[in-house]
N, CA, C and O atoms as a GROMACS GRO file, in nm:
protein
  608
    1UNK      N    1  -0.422   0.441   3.818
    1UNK     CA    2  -0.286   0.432   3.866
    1UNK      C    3  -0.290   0.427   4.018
    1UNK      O    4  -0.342   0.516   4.087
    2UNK      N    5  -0.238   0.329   4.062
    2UNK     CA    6  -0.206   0.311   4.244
    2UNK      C    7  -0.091   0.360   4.262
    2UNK      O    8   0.010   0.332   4.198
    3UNK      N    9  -0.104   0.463   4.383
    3UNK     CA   10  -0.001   0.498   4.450
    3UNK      C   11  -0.020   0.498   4.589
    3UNK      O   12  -0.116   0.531   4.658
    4UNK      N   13   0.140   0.435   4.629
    4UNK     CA   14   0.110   0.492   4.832
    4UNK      C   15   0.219   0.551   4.853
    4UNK      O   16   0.321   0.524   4.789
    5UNK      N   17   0.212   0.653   4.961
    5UNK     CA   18   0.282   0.756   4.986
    5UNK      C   19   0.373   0.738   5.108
    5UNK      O   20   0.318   0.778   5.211
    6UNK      N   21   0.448   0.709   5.119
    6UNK     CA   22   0.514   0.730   5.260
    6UNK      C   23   0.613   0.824   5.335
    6UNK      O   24   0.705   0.867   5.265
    7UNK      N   25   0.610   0.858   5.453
    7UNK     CA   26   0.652   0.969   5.530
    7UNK      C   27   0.812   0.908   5.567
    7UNK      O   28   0.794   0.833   5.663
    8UNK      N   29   0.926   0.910   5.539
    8UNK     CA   30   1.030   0.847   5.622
    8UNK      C   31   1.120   0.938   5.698
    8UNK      O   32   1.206   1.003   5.638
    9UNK      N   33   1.105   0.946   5.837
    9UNK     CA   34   1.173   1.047   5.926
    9UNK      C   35   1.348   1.026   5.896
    9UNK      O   36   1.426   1.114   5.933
   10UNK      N   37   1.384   0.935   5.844
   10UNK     CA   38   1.578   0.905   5.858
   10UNK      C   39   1.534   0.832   5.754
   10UNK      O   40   1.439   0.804   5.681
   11UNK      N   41   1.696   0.804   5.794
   11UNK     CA   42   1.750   0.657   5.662
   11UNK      C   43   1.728   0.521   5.716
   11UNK      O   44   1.739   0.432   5.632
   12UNK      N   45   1.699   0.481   5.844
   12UNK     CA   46   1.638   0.357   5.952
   12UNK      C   47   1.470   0.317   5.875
   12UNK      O   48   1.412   0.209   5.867
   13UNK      N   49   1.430   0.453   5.829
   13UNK     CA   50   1.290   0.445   5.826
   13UNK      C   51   1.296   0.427   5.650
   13UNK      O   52   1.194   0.378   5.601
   14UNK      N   53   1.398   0.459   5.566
   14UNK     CA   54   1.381   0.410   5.467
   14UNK      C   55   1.420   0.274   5.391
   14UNK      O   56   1.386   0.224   5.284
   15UNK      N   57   1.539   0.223   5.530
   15UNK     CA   58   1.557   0.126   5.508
   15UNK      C   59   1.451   0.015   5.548
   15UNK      O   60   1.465  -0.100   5.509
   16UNK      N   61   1.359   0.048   5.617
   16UNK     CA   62   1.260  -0.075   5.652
   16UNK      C   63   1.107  -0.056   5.529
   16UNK      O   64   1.010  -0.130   5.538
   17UNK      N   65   1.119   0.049   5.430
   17UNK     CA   66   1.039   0.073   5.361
   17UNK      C   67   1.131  -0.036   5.220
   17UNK      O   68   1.075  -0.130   5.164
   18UNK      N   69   1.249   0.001   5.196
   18UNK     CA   70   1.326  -0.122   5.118
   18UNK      C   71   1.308  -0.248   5.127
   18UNK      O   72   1.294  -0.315   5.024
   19UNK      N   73   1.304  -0.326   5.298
   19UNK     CA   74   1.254  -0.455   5.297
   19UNK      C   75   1.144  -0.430   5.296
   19UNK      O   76   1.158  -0.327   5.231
   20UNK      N   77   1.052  -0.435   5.310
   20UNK     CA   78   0.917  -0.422   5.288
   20UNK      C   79   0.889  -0.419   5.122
   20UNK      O   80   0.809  -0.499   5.071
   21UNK      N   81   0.961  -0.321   5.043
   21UNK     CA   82   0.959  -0.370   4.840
   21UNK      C   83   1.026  -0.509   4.866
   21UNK      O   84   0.970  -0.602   4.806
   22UNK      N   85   1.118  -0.537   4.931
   22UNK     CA   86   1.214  -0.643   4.886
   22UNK      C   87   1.121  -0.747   4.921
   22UNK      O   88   1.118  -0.840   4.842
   23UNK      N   89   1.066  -0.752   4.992
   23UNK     CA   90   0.939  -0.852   5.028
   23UNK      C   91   0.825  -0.903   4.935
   23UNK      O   92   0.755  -1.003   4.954
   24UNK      N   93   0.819  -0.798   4.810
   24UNK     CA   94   0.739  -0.770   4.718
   24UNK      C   95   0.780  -0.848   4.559
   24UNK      O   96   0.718  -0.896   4.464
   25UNK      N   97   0.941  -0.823   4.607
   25UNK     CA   98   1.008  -0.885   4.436
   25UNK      C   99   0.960  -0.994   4.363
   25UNK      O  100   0.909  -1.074   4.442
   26UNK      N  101   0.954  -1.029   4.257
   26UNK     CA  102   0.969  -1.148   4.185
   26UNK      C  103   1.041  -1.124   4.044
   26UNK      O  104   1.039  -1.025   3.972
   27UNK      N  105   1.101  -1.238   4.029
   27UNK     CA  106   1.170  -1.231   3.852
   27UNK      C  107   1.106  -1.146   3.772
   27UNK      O  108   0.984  -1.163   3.762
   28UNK      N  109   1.159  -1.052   3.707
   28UNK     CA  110   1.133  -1.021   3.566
   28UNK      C  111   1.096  -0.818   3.647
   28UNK      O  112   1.075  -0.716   3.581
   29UNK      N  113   1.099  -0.828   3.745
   29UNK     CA  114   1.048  -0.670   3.782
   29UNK      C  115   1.165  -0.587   3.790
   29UNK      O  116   1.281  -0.619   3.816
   30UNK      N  117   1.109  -0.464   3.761
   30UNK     CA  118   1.206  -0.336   3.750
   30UNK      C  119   1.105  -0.219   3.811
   30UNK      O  120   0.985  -0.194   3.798
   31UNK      N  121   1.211  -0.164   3.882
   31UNK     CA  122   1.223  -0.086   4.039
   31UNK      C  123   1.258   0.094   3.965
   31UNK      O  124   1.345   0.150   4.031
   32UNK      N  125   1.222   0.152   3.886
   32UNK     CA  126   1.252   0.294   3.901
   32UNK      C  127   1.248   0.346   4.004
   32UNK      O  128   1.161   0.335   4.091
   33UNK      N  129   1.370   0.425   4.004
   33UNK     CA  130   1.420   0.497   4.167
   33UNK      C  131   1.481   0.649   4.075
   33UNK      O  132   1.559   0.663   3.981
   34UNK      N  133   1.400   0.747   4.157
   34UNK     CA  134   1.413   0.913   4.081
   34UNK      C  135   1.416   0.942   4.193
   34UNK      O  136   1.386   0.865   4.284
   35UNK      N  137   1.464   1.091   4.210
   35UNK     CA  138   1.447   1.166   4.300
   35UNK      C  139   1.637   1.276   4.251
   35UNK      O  140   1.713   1.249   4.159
   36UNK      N  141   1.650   1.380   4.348
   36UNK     CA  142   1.737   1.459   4.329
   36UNK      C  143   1.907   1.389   4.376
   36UNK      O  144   1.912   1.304   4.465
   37UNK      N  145   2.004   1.424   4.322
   37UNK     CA  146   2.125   1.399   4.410
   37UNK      C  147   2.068   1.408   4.557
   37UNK      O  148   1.999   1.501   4.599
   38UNK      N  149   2.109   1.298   4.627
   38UNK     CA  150   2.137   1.292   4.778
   38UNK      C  151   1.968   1.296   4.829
   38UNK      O  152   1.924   1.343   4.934
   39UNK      N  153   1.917   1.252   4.756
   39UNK     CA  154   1.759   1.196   4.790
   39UNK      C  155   1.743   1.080   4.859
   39UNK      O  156   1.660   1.057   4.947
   40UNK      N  157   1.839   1.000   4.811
   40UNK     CA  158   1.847   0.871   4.907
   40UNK      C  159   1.807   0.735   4.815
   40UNK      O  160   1.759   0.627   4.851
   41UNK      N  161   1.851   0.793   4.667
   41UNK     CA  162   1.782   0.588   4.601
   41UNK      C  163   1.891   0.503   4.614
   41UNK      O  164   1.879   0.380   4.605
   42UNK      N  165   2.024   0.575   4.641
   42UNK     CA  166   2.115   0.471   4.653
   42UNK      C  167   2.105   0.393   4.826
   42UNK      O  168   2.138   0.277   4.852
   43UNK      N  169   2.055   0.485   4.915
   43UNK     CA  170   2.072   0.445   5.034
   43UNK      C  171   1.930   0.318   5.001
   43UNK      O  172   1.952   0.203   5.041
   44UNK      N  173   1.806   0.343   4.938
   44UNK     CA  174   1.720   0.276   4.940
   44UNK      C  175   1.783   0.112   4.853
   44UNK      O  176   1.780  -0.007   4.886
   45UNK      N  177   1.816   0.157   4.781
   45UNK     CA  178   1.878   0.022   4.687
   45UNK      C  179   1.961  -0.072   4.768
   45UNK      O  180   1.939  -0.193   4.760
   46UNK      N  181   2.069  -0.018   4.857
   46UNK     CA  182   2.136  -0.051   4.959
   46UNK      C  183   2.058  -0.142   5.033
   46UNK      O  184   2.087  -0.262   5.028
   47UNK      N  185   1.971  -0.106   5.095
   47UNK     CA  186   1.907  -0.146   5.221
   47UNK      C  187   1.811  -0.271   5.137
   47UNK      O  188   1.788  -0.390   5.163
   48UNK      N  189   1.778  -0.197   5.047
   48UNK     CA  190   1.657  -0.362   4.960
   48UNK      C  191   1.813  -0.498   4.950
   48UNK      O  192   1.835  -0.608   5.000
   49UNK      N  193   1.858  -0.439   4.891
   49UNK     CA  194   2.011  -0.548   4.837
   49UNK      C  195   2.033  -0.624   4.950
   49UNK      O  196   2.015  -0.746   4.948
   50UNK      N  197   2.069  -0.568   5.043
   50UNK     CA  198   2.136  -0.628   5.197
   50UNK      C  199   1.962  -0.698   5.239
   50UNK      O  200   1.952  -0.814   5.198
   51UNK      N  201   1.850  -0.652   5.302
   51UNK     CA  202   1.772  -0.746   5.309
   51UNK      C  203   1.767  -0.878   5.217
   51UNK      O  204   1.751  -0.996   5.246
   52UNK      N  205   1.783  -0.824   5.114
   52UNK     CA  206   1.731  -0.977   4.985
   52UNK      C  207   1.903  -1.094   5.029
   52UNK      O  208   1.934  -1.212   5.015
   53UNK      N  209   1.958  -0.988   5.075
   53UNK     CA  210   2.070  -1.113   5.116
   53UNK      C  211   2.066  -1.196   5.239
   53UNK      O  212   2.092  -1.315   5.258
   54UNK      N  213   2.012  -1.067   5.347
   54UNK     CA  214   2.015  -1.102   5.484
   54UNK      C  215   2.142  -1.110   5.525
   54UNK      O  216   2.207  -1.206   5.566
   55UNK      N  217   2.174  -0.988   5.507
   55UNK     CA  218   2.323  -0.945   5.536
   55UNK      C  219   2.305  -0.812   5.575
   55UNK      O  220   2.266  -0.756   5.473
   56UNK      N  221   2.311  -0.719   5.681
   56UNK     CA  222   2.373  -0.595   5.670
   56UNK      C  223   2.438  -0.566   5.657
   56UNK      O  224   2.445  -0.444   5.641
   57UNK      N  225   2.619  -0.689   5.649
   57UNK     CA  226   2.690  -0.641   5.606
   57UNK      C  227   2.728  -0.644   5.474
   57UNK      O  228   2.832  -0.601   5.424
   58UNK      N  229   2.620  -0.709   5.412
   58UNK     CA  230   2.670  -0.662   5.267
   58UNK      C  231   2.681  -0.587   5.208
   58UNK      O  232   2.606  -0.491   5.194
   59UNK      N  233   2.850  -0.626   5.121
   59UNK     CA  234   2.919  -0.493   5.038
   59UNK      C  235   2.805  -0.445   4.891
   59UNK      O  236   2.769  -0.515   4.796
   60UNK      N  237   2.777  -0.318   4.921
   60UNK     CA  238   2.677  -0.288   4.778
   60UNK      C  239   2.706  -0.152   4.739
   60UNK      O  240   2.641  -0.048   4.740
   61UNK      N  241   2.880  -0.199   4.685
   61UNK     CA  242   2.943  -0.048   4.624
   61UNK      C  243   2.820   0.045   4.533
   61UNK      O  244   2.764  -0.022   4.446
   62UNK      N  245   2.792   0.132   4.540
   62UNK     CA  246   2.685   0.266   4.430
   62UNK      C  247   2.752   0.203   4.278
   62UNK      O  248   2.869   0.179   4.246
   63UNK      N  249   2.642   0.192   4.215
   63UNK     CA  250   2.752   0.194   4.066
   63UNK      C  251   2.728   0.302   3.990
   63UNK      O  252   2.685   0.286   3.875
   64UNK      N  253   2.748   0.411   4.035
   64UNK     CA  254   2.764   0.564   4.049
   64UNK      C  255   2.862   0.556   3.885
   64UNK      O  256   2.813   0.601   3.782
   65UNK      N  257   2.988   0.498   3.888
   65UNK     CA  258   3.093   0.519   3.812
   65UNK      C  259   3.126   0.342   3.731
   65UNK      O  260   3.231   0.347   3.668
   66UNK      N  261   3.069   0.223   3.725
   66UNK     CA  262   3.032   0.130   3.700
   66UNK      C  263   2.902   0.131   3.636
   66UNK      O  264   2.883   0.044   3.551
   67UNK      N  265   2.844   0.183   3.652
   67UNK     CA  266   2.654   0.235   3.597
   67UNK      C  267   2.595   0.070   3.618
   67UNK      O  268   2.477   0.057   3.588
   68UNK      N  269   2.664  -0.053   3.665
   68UNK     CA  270   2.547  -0.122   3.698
   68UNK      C  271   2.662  -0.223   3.780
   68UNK      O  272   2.785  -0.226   3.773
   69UNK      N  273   2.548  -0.317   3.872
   69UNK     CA  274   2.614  -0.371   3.997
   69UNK      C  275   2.542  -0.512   3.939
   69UNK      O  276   2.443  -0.505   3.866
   70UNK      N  277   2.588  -0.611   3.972
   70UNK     CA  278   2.522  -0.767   3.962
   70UNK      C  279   2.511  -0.835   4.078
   70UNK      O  280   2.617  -0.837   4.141
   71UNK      N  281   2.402  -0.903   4.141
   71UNK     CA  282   2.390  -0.968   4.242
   71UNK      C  283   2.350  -1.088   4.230
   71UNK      O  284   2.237  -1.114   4.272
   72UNK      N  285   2.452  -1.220   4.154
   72UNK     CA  286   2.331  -1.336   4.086
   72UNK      C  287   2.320  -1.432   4.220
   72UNK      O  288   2.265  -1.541   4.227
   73UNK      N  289   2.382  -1.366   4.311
   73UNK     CA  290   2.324  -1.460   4.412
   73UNK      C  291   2.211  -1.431   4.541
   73UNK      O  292   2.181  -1.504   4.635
   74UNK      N  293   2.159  -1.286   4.502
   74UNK     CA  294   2.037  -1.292   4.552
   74UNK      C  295   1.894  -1.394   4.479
   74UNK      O  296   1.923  -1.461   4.380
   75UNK      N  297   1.790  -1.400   4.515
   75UNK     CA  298   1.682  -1.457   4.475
   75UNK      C  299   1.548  -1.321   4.514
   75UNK      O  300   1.523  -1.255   4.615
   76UNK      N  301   1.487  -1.327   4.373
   76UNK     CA  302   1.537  -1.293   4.175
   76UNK      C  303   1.692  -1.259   4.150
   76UNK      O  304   1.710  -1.145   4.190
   77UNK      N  305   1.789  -1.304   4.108
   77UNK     CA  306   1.891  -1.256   4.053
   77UNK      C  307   1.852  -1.077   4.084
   77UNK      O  308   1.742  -1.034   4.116
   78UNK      N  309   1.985  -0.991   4.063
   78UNK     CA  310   1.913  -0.863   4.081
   78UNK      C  311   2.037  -0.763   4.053
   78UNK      O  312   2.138  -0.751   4.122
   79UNK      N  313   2.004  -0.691   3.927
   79UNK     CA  314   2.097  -0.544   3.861
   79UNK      C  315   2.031  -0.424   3.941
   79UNK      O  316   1.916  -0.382   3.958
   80UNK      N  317   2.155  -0.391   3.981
   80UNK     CA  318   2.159  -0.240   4.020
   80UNK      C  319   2.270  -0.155   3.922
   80UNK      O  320   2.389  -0.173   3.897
   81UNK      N  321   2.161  -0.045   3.874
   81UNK     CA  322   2.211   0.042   3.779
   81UNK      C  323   2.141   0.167   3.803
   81UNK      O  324   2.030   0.210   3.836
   82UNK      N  325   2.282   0.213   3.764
   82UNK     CA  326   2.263   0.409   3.802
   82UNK      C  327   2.286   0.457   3.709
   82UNK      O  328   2.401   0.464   3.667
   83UNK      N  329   2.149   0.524   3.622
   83UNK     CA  330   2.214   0.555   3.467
   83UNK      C  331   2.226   0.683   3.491
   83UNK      O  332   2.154   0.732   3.405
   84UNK      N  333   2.287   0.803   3.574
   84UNK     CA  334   2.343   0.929   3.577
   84UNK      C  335   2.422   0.983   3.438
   84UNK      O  336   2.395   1.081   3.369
   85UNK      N  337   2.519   0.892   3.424
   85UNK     CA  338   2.588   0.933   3.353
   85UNK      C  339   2.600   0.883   3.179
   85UNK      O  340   2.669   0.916   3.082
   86UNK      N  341   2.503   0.798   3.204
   86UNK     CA  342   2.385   0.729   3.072
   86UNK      C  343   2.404   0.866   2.935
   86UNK      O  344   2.348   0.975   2.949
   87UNK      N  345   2.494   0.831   2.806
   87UNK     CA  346   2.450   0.918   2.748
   87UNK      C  347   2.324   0.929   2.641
   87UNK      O  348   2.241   1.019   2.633
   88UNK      N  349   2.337   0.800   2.555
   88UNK     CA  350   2.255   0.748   2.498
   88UNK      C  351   2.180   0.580   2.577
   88UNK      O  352   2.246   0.502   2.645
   89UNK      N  353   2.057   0.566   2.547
   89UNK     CA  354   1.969   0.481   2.592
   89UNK      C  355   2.004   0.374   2.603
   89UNK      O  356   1.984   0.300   2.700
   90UNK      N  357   2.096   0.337   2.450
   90UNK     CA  358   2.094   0.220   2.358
   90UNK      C  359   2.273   0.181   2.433
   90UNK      O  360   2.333   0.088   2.379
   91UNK      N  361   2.324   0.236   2.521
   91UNK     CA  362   2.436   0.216   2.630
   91UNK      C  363   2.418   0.155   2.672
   91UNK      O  364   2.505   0.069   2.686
   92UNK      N  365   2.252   0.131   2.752
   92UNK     CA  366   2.211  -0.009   2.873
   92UNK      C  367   2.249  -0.127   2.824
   92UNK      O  368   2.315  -0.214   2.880
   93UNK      N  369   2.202  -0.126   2.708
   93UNK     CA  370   2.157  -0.233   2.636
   93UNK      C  371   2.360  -0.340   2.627
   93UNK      O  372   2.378  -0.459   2.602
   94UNK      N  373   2.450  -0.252   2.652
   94UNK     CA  374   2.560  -0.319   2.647
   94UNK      C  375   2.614  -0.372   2.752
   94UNK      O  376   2.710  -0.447   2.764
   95UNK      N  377   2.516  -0.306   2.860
   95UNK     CA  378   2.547  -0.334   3.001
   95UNK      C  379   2.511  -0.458   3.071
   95UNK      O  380   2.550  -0.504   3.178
   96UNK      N  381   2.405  -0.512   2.962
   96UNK     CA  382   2.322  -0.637   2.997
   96UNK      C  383   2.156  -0.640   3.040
   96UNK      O  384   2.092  -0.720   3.108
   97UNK      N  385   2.125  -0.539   2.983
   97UNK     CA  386   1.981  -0.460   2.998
   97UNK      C  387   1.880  -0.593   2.976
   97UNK      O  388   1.799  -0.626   3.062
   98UNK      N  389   1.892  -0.644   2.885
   98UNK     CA  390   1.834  -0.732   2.789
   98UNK      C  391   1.823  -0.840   2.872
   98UNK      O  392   1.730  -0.913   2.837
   99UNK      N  393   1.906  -0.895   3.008
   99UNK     CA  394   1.940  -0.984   3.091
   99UNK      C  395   1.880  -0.949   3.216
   99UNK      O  396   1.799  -1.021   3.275
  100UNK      N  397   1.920  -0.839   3.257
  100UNK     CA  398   1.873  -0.766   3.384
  100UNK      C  399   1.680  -0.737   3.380
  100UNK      O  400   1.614  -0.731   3.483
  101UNK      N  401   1.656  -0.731   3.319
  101UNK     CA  402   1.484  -0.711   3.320
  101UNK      C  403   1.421  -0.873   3.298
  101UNK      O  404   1.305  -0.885   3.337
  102UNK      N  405   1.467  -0.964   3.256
  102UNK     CA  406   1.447  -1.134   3.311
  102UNK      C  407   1.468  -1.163   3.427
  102UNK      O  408   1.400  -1.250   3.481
  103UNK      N  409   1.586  -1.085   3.509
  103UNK     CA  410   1.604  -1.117   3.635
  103UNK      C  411   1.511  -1.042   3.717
  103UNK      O  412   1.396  -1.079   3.737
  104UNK      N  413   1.583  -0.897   3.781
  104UNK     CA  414   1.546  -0.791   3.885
  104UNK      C  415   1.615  -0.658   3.863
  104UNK      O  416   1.737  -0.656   3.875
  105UNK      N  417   1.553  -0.554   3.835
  105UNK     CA  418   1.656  -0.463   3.814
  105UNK      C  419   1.584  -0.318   3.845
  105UNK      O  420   1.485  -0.264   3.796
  106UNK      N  421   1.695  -0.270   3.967
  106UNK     CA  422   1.697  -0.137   4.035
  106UNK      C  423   1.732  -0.042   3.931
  106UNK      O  424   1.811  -0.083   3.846
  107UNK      N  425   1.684   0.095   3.920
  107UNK     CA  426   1.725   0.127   3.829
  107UNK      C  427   1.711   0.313   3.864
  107UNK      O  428   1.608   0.379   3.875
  108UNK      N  429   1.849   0.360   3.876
  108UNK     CA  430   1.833   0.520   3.947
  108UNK      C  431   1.846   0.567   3.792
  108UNK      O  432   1.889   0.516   3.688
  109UNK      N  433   1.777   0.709   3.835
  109UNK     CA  434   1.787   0.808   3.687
  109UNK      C  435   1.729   0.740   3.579
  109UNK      O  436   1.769   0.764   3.464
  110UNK      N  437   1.605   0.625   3.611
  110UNK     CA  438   1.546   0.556   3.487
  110UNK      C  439   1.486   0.624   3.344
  110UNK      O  440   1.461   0.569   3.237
  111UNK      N  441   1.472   0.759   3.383
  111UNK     CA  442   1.462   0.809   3.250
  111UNK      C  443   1.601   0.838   3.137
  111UNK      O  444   1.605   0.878   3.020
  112UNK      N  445   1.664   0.814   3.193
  112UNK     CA  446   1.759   0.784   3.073
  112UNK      C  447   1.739   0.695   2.983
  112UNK      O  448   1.760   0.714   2.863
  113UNK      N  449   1.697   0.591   3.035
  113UNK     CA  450   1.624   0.463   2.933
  113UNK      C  451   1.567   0.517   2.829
  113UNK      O  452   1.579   0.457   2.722
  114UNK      N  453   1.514   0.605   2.832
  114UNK     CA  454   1.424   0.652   2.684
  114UNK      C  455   1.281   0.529   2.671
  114UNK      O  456   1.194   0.507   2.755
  115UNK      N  457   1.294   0.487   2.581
  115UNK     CA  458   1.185   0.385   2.486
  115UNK      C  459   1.206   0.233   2.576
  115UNK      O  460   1.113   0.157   2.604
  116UNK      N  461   1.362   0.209   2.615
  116UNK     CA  462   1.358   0.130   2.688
  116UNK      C  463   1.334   0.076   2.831
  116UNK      O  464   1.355  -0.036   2.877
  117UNK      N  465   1.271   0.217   2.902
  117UNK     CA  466   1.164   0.156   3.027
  117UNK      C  467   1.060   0.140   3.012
  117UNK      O  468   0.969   0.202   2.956
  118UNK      N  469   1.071   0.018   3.086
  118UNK     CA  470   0.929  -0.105   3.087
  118UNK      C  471   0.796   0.010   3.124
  118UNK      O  472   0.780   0.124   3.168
  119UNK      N  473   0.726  -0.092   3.078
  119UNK     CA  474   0.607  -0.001   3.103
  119UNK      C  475   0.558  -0.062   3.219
  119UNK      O  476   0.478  -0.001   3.290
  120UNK      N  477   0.608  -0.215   3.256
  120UNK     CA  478   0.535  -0.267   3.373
  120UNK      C  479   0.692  -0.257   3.499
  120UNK      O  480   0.792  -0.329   3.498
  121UNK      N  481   0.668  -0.176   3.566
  121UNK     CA  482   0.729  -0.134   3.641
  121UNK      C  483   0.663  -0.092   3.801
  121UNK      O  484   0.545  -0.084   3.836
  122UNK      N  485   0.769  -0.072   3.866
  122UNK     CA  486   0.730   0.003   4.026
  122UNK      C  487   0.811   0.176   4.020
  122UNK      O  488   0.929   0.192   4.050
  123UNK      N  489   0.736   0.269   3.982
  123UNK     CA  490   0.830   0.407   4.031
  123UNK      C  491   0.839   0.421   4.174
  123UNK      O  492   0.752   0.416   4.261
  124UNK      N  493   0.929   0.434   4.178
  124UNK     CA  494   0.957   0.483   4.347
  124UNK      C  495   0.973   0.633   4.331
  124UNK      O  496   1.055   0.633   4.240
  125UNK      N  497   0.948   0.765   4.359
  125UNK     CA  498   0.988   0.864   4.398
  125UNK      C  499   1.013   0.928   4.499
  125UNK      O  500   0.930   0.986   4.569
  126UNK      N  501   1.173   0.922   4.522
  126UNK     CA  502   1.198   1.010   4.671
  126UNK      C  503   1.223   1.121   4.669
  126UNK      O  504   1.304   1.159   4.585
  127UNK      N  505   1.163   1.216   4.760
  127UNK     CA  506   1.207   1.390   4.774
  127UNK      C  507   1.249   1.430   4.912
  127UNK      O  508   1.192   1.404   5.017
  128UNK      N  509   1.337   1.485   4.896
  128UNK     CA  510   1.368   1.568   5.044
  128UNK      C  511   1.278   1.656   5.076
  128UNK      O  512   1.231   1.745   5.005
  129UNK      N  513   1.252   1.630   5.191
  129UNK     CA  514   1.144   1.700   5.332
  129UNK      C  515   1.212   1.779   5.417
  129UNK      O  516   1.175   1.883   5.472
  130UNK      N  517   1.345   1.706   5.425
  130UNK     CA  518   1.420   1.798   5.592
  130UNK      C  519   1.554   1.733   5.580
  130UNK      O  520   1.592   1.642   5.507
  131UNK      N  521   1.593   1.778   5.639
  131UNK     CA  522   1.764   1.744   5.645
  131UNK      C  523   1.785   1.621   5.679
  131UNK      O  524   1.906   1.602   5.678
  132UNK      N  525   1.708   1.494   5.720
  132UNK     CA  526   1.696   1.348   5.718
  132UNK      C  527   1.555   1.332   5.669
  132UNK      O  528   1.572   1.233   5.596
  133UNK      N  529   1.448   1.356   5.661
  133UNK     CA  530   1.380   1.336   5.636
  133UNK      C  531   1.293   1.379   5.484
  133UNK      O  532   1.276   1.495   5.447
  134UNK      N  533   1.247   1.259   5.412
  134UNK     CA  534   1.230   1.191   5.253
  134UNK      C  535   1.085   1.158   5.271
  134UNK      O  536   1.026   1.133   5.376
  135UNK      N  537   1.032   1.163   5.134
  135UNK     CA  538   0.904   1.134   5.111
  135UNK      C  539   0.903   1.038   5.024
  135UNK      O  540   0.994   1.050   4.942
  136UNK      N  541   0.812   0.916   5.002
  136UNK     CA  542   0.851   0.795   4.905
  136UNK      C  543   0.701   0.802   4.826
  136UNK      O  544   0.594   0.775   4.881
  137UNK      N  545   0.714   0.838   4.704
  137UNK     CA  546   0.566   0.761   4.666
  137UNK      C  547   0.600   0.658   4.590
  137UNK      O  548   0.714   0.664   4.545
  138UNK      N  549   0.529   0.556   4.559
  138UNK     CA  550   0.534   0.466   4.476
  138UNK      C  551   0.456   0.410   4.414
  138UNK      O  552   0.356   0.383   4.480
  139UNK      N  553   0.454   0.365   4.267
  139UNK     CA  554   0.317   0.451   4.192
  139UNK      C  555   0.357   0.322   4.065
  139UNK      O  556   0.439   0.327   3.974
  140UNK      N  557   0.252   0.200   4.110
  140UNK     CA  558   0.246   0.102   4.026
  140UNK      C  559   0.209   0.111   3.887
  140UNK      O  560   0.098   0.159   3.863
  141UNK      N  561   0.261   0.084   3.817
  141UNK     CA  562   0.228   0.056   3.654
  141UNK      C  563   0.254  -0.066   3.593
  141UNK      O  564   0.343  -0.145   3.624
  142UNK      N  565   0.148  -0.079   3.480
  142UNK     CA  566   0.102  -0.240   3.438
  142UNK      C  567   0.154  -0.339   3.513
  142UNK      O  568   0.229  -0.270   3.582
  143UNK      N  569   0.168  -0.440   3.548
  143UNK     CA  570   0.111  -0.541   3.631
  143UNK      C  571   0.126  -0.503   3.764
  143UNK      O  572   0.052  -0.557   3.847
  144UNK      N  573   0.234  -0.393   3.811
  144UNK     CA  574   0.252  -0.363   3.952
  144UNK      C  575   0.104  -0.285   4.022
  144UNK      O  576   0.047  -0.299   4.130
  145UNK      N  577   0.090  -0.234   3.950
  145UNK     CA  578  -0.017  -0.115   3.932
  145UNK      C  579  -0.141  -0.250   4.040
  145UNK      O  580  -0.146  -0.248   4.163
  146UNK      N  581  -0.197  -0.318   3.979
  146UNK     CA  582  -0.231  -0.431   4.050
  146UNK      C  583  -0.207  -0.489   4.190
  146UNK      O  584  -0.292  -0.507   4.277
  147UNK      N  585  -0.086  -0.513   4.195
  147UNK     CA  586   0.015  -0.587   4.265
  147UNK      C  587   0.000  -0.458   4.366
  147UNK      O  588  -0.066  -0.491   4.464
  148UNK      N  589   0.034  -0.352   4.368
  148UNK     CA  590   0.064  -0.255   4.455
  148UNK      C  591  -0.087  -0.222   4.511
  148UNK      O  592  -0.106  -0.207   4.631
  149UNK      N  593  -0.160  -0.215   4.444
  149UNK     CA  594  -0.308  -0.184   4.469
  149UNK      C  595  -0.344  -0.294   4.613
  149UNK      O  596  -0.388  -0.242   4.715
  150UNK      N  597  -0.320  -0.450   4.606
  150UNK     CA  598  -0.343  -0.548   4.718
  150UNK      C  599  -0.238  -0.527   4.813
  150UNK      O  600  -0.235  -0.606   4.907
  151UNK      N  601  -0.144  -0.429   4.805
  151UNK     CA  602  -0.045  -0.376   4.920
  151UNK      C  603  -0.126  -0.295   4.987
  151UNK      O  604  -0.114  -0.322   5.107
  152UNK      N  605  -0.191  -0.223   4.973
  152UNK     CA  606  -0.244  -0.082   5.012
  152UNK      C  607  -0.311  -0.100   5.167
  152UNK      O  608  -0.362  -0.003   5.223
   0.00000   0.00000   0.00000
């Protein structure tokens, strides 16, 4: 298993760790993003979204209360989904789950998925360090696992 670890002093420093994945994307990948309330995967999702547009000002409401966001006009296409409030697994699946993992798909609180997270995935894990400052590991599995390994 490959993992790299990174130190991010603010949210400046996690947003340039976002383009830097967003640099990484291609069709068909899925992005697990864990960490605690107010860890920062929405700020990270944010900042990947707006790079892949080349927009900072792009609008990239949380889908906090929506549980998933659509972007078909980035390149990979690209779902952002926050399964927080996810009760059963087999919920995604109405959301367009089945669609969203052909495209690109961010995905906070991915263990809600149950049976339905990929096994070939990117985990991201963020933890709070300090009152701005987050720790990122990210910890490739099946084909990323690879892929992340020639990042290193």
């Amino acid at each position: 298993m490959t993992s790299l670890v990174f130190d991010l002093a603010d949210e400046d420093a996690t947003a340039a760790l976002a383009a830097t994945v967003a640099g990484w994307l291609r069709g068909g990948d899925v992005l697990a993003l864990r960490g605690d309330l107010g860890a920062g995967k929405t700020a990270f999702c944010r900042a990947l979204i707006r790079h892949l547009a080349d927009n900072p000002e792009e609008e990239v409401p949380s889908p906090t209360f929506t549980l998933v966001q659509q972007y078909d006009h980035l390149s990979p296409p690209l779902w952002h989904f926050d399964l927080y409030r996810l009760t059963d697994p087999a919920e995604v699946v109405e959301l367009g789950w089945e669609e969203a993992v052909q495209d690109c798909a961010l995905v906070e609180w991915p263990d809600r998925l149950g049976r339905l997270l990929p096994a070939d995935r990117l985990d991201i894990d963020i933890n709070i360090t300090g009152p701005t400052s987050r720790r990122a590991v990210l910890t490739g599995r099946g084909r990323w696992e690879g892929r992340l390994a020639g990042m290193a």
